[in-house]
Every structure is written in structure tokens, then in C-alpha cells.
C-alpha atoms as an extended CHARMM CRD file, in Angstrom:
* protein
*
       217  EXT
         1         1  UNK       CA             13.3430000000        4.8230000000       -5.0750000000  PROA      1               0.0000000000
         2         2  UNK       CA             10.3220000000        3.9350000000       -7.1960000000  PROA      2               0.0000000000
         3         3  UNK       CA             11.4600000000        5.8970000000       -9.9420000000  PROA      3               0.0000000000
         4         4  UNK       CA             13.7720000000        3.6240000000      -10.8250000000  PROA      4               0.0000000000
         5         5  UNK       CA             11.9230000000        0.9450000000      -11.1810000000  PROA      5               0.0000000000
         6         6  UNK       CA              9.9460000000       -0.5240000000      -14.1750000000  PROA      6               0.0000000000
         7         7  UNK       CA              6.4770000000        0.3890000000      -14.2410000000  PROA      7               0.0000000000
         8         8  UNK       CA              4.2180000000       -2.4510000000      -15.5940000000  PROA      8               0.0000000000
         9         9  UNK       CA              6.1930000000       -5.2110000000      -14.2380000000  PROA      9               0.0000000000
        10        10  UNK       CA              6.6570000000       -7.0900000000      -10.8290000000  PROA      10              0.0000000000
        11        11  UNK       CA              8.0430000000       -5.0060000000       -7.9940000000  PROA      11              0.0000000000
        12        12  UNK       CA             11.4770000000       -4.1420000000       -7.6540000000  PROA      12              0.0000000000
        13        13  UNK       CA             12.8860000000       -4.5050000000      -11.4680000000  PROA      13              0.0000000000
        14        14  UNK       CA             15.5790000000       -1.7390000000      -12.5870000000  PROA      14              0.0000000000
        15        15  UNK       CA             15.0930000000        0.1800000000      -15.2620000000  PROA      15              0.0000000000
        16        16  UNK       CA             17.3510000000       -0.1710000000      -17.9700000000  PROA      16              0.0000000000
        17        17  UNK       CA             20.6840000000        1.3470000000      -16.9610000000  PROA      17              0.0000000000
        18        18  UNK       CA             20.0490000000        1.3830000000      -13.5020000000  PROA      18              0.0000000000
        19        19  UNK       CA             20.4980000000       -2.2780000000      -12.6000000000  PROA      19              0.0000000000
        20        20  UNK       CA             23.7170000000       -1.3510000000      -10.9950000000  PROA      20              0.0000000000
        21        21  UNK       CA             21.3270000000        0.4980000000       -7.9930000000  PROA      21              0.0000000000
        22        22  UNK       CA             20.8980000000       -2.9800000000       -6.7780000000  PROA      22              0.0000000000
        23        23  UNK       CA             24.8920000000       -4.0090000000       -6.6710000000  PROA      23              0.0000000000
        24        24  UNK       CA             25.5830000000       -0.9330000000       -5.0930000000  PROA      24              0.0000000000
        25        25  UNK       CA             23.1220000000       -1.7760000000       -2.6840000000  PROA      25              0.0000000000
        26        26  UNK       CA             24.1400000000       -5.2140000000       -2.0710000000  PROA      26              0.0000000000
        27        27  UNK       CA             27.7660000000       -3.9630000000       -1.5360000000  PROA      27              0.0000000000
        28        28  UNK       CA             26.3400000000       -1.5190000000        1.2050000000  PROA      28              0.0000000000
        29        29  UNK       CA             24.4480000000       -4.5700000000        2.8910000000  PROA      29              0.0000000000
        30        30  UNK       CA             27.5230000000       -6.6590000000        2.7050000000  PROA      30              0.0000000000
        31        31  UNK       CA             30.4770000000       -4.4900000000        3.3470000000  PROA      31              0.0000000000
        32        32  UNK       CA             31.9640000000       -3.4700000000        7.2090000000  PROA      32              0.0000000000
        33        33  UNK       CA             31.8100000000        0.2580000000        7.9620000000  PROA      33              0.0000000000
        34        34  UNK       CA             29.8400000000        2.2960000000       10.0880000000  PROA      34              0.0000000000
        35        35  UNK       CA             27.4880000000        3.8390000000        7.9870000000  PROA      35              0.0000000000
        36        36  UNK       CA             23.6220000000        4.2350000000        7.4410000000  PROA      36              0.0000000000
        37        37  UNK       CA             21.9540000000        4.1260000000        4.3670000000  PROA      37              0.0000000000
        38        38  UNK       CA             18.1150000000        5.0700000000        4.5770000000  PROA      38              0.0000000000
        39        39  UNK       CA             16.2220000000        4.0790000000        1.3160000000  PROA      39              0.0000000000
        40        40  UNK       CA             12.3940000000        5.1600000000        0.9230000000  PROA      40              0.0000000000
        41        41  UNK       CA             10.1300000000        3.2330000000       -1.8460000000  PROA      41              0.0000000000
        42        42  UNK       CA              6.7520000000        2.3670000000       -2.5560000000  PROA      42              0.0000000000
        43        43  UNK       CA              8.3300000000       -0.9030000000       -3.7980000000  PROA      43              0.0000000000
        44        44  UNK       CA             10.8800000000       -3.4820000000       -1.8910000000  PROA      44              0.0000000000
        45        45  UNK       CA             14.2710000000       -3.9860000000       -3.8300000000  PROA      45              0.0000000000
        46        46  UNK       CA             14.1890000000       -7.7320000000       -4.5590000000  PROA      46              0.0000000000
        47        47  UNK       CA             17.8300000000       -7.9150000000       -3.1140000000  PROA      47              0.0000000000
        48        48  UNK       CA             17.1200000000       -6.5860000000        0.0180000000  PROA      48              0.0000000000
        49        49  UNK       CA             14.4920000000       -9.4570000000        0.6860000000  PROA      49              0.0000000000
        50        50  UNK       CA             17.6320000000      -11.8630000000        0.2490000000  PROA      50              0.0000000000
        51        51  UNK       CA             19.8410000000       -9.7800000000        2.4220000000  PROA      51              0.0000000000
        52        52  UNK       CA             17.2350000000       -9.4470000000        5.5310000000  PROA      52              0.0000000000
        53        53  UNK       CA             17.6530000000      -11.7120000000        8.3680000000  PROA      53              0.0000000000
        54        54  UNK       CA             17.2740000000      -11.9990000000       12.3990000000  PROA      54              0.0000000000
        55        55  UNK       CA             20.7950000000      -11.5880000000       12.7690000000  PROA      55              0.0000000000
        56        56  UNK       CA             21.8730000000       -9.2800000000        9.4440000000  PROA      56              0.0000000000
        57        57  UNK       CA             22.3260000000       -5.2180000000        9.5170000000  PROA      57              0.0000000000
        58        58  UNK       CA             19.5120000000       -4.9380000000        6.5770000000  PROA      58              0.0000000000
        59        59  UNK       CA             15.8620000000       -4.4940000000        7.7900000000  PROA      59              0.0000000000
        60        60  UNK       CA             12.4870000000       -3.3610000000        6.0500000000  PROA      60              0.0000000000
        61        61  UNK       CA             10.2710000000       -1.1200000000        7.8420000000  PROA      61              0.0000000000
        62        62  UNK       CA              6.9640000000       -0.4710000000        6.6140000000  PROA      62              0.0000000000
        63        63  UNK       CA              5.4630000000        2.5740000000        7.5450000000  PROA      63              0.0000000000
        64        64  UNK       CA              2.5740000000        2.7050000000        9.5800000000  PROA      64              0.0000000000
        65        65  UNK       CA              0.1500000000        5.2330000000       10.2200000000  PROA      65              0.0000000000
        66        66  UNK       CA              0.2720000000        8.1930000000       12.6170000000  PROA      66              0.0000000000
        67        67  UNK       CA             -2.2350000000        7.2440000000       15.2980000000  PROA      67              0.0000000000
        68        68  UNK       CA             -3.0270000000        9.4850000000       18.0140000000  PROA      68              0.0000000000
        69        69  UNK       CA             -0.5450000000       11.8970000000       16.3000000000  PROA      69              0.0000000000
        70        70  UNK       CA             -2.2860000000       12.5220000000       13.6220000000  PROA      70              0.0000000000
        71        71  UNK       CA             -4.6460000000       14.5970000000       15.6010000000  PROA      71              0.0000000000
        72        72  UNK       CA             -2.1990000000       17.5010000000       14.7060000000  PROA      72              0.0000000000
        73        73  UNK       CA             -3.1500000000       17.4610000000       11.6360000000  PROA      73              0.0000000000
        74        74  UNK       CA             -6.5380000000       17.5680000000       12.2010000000  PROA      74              0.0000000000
        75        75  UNK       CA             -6.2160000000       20.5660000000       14.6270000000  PROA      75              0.0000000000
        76        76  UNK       CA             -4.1030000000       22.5370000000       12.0260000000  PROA      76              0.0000000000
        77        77  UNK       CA             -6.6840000000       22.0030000000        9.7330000000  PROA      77              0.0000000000
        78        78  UNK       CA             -9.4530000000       23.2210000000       11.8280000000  PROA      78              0.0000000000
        79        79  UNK       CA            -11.9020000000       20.7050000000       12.2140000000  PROA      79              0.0000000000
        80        80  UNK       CA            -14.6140000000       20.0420000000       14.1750000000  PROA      80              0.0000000000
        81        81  UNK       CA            -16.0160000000       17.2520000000       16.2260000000  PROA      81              0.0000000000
        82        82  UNK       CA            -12.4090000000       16.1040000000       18.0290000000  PROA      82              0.0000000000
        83        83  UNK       CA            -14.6110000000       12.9020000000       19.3990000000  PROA      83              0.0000000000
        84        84  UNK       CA            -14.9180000000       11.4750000000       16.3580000000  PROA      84              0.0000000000
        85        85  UNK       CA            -11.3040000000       11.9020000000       15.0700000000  PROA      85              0.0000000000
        86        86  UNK       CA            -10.0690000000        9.0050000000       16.1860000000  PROA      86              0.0000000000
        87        87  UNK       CA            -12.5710000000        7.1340000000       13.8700000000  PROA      87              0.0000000000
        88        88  UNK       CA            -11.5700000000        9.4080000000       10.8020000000  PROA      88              0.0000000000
        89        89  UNK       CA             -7.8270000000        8.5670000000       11.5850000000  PROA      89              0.0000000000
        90        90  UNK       CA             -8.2870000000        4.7730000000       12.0390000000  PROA      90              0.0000000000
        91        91  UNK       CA            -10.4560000000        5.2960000000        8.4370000000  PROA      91              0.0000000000
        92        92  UNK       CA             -7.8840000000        6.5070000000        6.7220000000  PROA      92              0.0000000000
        93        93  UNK       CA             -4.7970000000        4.8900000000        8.3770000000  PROA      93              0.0000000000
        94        94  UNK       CA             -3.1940000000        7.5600000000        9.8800000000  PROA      94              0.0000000000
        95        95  UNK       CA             -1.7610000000        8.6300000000        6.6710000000  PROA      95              0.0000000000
        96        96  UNK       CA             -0.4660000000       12.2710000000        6.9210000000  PROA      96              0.0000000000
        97        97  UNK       CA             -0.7030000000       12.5390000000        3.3610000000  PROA      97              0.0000000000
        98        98  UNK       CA             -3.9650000000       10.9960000000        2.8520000000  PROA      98              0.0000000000
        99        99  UNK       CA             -5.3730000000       13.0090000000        6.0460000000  PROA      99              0.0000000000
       100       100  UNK       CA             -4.3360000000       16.4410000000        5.1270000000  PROA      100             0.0000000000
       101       101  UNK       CA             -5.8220000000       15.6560000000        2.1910000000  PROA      101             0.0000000000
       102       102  UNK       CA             -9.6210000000       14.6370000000        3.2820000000  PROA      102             0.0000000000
       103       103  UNK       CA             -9.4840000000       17.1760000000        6.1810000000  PROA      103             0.0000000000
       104       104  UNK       CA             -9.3000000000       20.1140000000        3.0760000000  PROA      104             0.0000000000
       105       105  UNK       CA            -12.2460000000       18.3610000000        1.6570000000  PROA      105             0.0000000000
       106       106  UNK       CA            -13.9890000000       18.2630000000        5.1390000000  PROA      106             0.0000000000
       107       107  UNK       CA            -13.1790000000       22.3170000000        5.0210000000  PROA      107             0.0000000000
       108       108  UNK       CA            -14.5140000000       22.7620000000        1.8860000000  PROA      108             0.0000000000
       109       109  UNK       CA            -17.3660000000       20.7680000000        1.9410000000  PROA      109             0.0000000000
       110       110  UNK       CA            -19.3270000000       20.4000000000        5.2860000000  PROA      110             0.0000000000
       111       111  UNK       CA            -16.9180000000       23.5880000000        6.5890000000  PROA      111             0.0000000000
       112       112  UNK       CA            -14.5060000000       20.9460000000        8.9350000000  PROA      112             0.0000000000
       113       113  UNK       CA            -17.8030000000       18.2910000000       10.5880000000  PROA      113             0.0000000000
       114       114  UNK       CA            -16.1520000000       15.4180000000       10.9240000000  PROA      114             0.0000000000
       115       115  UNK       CA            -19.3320000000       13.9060000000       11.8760000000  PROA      115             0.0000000000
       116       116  UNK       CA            -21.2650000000       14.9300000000        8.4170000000  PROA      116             0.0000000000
       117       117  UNK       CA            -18.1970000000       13.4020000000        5.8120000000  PROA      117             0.0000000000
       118       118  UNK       CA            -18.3940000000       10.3510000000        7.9040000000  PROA      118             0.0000000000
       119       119  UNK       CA            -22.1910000000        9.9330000000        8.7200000000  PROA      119             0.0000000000
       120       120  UNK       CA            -22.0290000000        6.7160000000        5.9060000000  PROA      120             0.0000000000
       121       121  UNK       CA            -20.1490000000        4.1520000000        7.9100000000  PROA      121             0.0000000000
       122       122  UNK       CA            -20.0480000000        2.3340000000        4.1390000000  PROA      122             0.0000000000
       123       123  UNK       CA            -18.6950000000        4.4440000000        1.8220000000  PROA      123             0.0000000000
       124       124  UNK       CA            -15.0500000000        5.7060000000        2.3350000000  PROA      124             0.0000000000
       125       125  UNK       CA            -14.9110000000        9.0940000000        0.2100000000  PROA      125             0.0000000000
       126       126  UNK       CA            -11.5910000000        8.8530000000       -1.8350000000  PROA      126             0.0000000000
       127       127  UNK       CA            -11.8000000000       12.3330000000       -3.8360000000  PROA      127             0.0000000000
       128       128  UNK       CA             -8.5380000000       14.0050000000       -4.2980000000  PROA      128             0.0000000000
       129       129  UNK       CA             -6.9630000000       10.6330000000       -3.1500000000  PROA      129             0.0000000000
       130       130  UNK       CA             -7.8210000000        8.8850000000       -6.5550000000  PROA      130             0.0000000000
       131       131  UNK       CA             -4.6730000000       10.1040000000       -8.6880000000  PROA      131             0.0000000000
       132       132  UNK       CA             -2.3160000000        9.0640000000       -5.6450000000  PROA      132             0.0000000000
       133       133  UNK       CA             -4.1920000000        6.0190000000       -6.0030000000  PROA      133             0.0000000000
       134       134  UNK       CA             -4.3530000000        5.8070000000       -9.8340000000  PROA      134             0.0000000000
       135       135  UNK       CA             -0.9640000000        6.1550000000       -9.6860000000  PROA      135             0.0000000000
       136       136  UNK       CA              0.1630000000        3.0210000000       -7.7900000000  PROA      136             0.0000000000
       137       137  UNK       CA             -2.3320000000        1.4220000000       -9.8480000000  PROA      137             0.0000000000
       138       138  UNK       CA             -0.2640000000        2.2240000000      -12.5530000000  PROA      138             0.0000000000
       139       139  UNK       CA              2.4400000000        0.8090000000      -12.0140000000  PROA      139             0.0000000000
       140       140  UNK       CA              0.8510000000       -2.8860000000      -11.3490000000  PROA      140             0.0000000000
       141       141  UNK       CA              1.5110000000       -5.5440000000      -13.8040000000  PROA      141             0.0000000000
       142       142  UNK       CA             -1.3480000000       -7.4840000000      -15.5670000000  PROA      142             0.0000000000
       143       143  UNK       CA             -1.1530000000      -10.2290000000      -13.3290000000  PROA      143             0.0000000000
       144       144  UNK       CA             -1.0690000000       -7.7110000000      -10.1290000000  PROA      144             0.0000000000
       145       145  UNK       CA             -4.3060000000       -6.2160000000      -11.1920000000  PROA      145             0.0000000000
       146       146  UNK       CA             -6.1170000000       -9.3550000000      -11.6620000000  PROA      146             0.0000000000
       147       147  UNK       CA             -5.2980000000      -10.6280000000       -8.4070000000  PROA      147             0.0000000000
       148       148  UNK       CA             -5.7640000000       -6.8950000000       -6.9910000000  PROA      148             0.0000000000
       149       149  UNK       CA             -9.3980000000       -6.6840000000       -8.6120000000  PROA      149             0.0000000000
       150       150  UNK       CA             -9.9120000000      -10.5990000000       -7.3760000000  PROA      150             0.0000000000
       151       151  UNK       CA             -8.8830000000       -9.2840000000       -3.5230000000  PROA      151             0.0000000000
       152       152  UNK       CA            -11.1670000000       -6.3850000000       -4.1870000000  PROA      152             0.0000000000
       153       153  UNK       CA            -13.7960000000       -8.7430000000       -3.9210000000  PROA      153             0.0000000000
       154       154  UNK       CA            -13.2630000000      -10.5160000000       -1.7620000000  PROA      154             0.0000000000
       155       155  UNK       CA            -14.9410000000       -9.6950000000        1.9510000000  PROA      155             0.0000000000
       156       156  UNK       CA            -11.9790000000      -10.9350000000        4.6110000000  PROA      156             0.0000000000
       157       157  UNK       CA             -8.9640000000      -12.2510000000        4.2830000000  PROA      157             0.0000000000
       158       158  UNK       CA             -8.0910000000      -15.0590000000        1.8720000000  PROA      158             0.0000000000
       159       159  UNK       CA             -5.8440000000      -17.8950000000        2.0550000000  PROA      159             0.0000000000
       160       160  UNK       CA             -3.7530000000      -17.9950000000       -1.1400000000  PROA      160             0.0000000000
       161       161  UNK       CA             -3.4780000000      -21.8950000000       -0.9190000000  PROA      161             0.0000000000
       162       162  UNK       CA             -6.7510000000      -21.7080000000       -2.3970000000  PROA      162             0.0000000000
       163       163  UNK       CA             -6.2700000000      -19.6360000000       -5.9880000000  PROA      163             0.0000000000
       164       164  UNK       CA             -9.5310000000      -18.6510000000       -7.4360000000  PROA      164             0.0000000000
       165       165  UNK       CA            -10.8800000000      -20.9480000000       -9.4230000000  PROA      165             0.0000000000
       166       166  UNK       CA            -11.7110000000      -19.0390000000      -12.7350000000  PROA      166             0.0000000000
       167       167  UNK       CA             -8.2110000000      -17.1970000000      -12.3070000000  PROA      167             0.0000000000
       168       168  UNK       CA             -6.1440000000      -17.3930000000      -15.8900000000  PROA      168             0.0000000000
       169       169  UNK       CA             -3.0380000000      -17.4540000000      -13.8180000000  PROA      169             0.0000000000
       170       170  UNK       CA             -0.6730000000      -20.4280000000      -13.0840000000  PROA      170             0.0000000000
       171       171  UNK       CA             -0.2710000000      -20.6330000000       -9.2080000000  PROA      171             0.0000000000
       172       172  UNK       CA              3.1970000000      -19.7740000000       -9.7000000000  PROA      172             0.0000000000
       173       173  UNK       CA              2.1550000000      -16.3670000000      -11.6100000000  PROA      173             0.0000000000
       174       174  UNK       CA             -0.5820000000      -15.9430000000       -8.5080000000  PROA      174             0.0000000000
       175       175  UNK       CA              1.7390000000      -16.2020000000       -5.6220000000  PROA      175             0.0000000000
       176       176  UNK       CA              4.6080000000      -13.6590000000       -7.3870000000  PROA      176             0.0000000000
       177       177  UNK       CA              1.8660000000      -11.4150000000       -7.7260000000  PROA      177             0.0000000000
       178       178  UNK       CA              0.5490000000      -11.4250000000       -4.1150000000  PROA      178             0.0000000000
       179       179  UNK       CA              4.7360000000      -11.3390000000       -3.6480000000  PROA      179             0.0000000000
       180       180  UNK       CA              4.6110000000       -8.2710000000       -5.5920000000  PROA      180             0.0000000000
       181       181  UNK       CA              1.7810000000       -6.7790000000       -4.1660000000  PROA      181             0.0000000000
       182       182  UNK       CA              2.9870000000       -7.0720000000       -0.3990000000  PROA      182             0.0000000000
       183       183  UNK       CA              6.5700000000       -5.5530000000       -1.6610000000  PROA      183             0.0000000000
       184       184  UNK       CA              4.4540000000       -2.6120000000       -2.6690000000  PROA      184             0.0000000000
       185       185  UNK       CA              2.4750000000       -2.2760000000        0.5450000000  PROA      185             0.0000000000
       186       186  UNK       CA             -0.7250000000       -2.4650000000       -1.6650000000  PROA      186             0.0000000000
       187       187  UNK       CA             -1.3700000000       -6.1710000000        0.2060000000  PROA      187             0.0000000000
       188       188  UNK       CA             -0.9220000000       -6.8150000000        3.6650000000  PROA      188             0.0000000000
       189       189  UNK       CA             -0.5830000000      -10.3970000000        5.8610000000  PROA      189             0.0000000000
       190       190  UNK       CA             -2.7350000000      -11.1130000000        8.4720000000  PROA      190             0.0000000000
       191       191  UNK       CA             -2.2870000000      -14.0200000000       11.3430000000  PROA      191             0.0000000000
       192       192  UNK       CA             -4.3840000000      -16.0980000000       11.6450000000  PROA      192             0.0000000000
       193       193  UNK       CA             -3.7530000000      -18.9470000000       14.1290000000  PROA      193             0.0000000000
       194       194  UNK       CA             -0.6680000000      -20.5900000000       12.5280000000  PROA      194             0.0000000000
       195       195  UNK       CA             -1.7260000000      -19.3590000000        8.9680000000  PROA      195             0.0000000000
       196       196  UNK       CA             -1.3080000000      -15.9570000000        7.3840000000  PROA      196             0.0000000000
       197       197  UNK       CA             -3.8100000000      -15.2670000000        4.9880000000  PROA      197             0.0000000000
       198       198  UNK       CA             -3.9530000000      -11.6000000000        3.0670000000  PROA      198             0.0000000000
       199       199  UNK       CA             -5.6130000000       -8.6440000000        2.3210000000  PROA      199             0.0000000000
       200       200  UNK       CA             -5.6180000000       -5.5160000000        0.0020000000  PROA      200             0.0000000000
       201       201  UNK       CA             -5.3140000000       -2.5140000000        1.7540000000  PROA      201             0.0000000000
       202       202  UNK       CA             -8.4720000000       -0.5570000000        2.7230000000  PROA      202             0.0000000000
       203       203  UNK       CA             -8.4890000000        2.4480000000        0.5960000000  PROA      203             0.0000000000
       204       204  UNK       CA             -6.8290000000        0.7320000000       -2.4050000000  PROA      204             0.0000000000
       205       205  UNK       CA             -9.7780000000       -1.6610000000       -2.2420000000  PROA      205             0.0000000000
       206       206  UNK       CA            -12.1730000000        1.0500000000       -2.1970000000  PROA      206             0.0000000000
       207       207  UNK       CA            -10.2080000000        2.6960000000       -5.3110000000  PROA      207             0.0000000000
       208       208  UNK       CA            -10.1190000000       -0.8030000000       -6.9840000000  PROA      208             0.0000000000
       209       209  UNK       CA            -13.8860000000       -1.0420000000       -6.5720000000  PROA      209             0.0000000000
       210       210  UNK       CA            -14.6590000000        2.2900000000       -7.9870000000  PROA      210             0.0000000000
       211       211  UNK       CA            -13.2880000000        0.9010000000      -11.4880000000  PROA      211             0.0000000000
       212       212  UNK       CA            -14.0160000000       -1.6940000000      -14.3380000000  PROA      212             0.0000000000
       213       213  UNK       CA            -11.1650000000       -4.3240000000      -14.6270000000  PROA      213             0.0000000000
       214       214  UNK       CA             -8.9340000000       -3.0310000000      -17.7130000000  PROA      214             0.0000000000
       215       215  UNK       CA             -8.2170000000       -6.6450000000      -18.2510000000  PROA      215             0.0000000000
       216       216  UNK       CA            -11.6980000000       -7.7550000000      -19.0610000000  PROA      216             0.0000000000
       217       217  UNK       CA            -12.7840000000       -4.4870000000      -20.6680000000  PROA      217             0.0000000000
């Protein structure tokens, strides 16, 4: 569903001509009948997030990794060291994509050793990831990059209360983008105690760290 979205702006805006997408949908979410309808995006309609509810027929699932099943890919792929899979799984998140991606580089380069590609415990080899990556990056707006580059740097997860102090964004323009962000599945929410504070995802951090801020180019 991405496709139809604006690139360059907040998650979940139509592209001109398709705003209709999102009455259709609503209609769906509101009518009686006994249908399904399945929609897969990187990025959250903004009406569904008005339509969800404990007791409503619309829900969100976001996708989490394979765990133990991702093994299979691993196997198809030929590698070696099946002790240490588990750690190159949790790594990378269980992604099928993003796994049958590395485990061709762990072919090609250290002939399917686990063990070697993952020897650094502090570097978290991206490779033929980045344009997947790039690509998401893309789509950010401004203010989504700043705060994406601001999480980048951060070490654990931060409690948006507290907006960085040298950020050029109003704290209204802050929180829509960590909004934005999370409807993307670029930030997640973490619990801590009573509070949920946030984080950028793993592998888009490492991505994010690997380049200079466009914005203060």
C-alpha cells in the first residue's frame, strides 16, 4: 500500500487522486458484511488508527520476525555453524528478507561461517541491505530524519517528554514525527514501568549511522 502514499511527507498521506483509498477503506471498517480485507504497508493509513479499538473489527498487526523458523532459511542456504544461528537470527530480526539476504553474503564471502561474519559483536554488516534501507529512508520527511538521525544517537531508549534540546522542531512537529516514524515500523515503543519510551529499530540505526545528516550537510 505504500505506493500510494506521498513520499517526503508524514506517514499515511494519499497521493493526489488516490485520497478516495482511505474512504473506501473507512466504508470497509464501518459497513456489516462478512468479509476480510488484508492490507500490507510499510506505512499505517491514518484512518485506520481512528477506526482501531478493543472492541472494533479493524486491527494493526505488525510483523514480527521469524524466530526459530527462520532456521529454514539458513539451512536452504547452506550455512555453517547451526549453534550460532540463533544469534544471527536475533541480529537481524528474523527478517526473511533481510536473512536470505546476509546468508548469500555469508556464501560468498567466508563460504556460509556464521561464526567468521559475526566474530565483531559491534558492527552489524548491512551490505546488500542498504538500498532496502535507503529506500525507507527515502520516503521520511525532513522532520522524520532529524528525529531519526537524533534516535540514531542516542544509546537506549528515550523518553520523548524530554525533546532534545538543540532540536529546530516545535514539540508538536517532534511528537508527529516519532507518530510517523512508529506508523512506519522504523520506531518502536518500549515499556518501561508505567512509561513507554522509544527506539529506532536496530538495523535502521545502523544504516542511519553509516550516513551524514542531509539536513545539516
Amino acid at each position: 500500500m505504500q505506493n500510494i502514499f506521498i513520499s517526503g511527507q508524514l506517514a499515511g498521506q494519499y497521493l493526489a487522486g488516490y485520497e478516495d483509498y482511505g474512504k473506501f477503506f473507512k466504508q470497509i471498517a464501518t459497513s456489516s458484511h462478512q468479509s476480510c480485507l488484508i492490507l500490507l504497508s510499510w506505512e499505517k493509513p491514518r484512518e485506520i488508527t481512528t477506526l482501531e479499538g478493543e472492541n472494533r473489527p479493524t486491527r494493526t498487526l505488525h510483523l514480527k520476525g521469524l524466530g526459530e523458523q527462520a532456521e529454514e532459511i539458513l539451512r536452504e542456504k547452506g550455512l555453517n555453524d547451526e549453534e550460532q544461528w540463533s544469534e544471527l537470527i536475533t541480529l537481524y530480526q528474523g527478517h526473511p528478507s533481510w536473512l536470505n539476504i546476509i546468508a548469500a553474503t555469508i556464501q560468498e564471502l567466508f563460504n556460509g561461517s556464521v561464526s567468521l561474519f559475526i566474530a565483531d559483536k559491534n558492527n552489524i554488516f548491512l551490505g546488500d541491505l542498504e538500498p532496502l534501507l535507503e529506500s525507507h529512508l527515502e520516503r521520511l520527511s525532513d522532520s522524520e530524519k532529524q528525529v531519526s538521525y537524533w534516535l540514531a544517537s542516542q544509546d537506549e531508549a528515550v523518553d520523548i517528554s524530554e525533546q532534545p534540546a538543540d532540536s529546530a522542531l516545535s514539540k508538536s512537529e517532534f511528537w508527529q514525527a516519532i507518530q510517523s516514524l512508529a506508523r512506519r515500523g522504523l520506531v518502536e515503543k518500549v515499556q518501561v514501568g508505567a512509561r513507554a519510551m522509544f527506539q529506532i529499530n536496530p538495523i535502521f540505526k545502523s544504516y542511519i549511522q553509516s550516513k551524514s545528516n542531509p539536513l545539516f550537510d
